[in-house]
N, C-alpha and C positions, 0 to 999 in steps of 0.2 A: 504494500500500500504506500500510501505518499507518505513522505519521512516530516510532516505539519500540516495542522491543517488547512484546509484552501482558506484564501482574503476572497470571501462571496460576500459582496456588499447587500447588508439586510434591506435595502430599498428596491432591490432587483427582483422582481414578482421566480423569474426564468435564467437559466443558462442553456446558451447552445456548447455543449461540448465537442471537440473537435477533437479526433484522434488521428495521428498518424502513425499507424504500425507499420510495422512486417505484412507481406502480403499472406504467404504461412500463418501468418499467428491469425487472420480473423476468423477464422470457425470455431477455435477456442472462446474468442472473445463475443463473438453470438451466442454463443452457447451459454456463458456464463450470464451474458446479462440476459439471455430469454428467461433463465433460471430462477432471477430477481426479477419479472414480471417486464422488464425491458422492451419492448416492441414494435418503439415507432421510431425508426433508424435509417438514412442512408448511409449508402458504400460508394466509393468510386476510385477507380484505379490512379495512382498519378506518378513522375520522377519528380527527384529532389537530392536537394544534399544538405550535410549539415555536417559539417567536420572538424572535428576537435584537432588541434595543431598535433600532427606527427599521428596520429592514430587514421586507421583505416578501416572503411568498414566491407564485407565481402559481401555477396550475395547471388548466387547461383555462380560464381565464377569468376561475374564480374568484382570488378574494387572499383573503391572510391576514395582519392587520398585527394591533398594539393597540388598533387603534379597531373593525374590522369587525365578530372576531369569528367569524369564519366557520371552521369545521374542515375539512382538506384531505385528500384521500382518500391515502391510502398502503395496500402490500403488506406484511402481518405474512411476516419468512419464519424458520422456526423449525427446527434440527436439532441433534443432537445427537451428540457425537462423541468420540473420546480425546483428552487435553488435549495431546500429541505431535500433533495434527491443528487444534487450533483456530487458530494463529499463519498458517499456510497459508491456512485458509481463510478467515478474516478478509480477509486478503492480497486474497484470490481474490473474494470480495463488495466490496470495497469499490473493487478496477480494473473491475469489470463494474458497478458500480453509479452513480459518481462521474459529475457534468456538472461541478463546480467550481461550482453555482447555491449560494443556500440553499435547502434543504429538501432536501437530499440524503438526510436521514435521520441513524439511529444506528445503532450494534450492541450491545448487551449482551450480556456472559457473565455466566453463573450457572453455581455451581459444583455438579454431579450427581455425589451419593456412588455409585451405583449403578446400574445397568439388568437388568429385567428382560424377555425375549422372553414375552410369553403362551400362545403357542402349545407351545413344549417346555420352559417353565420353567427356562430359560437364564440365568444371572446374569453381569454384569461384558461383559468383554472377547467373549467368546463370543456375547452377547445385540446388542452392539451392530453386531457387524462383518457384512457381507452381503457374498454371494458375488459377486464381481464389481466390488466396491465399492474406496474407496481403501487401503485394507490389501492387496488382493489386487496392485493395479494397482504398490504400492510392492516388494511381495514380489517378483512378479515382473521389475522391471527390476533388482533386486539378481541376481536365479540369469541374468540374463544375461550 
């Protein structure tokens, strides 16, 4: 998990969490957060680099240092959530995701004043929660 805990400004209703893994590691990391009720998530492939002076990271063959050059294929994974759920799942992304290598990736939060559902014109708290999802899954082991 994260070595502190996140700076989530209590004025921010939402965070959009923003992962960048390993492209290997995301069926671990779906898996785990389906697991914690997780469900409303995009993915999308991208290259990138991020290099730490003198360290290299490999990846199917390829490297990637300061001399190469070369950009390494990572998994965008992107959801959006109440800011009472982002410290969890941070938590929750980053033990399904971690080898201890470099290029493990990063996560970014951005702070989301608002959501809207398009379908019934749903705002906030309403818009964002899906049935079955981790609100319902926390509700109910409280009424048990």
């Amino acid at each position: 998990g994260t070595l502190a805990p996140l700076n989530l400004d209590a004025s921010v209703p939402f965070y959009q969490i923003r992962a960048l893994i390993r492209p290997w590691r995301l069926t671990g990391v779906l898996e785990a957060l389906e697991s914690h009720g997780i469900r409303g998530l995009t993915t999308y492939d991208a290259q990138g680099a991020g290099v730490q002076a003198g360290s290299v990271e490999r990846y199917q063959g390829a490297t990637f240092d300061e001399t190469t050059h070369n950009l390494v294929a990572k998994t965008v994974l992107e959801v959006v959530l109440a800011r009472e759920q982002a410290q969890d799942v941070v938590d929750i992304i980053i033990n399904a995701a971690q080898t201890g290598e470099i290029g493990d990736g990063k996560i970014f939060l951005t702070p989301v004043h608002d959501v809207v559902r398009i379908r019934t014109g749903e705002t906030g708290a309403e818009a964002e929660r899906m049935a079955g999802g981790r609100s319902s899954m926390v509700a109910k082991k409280q009424d048990e």
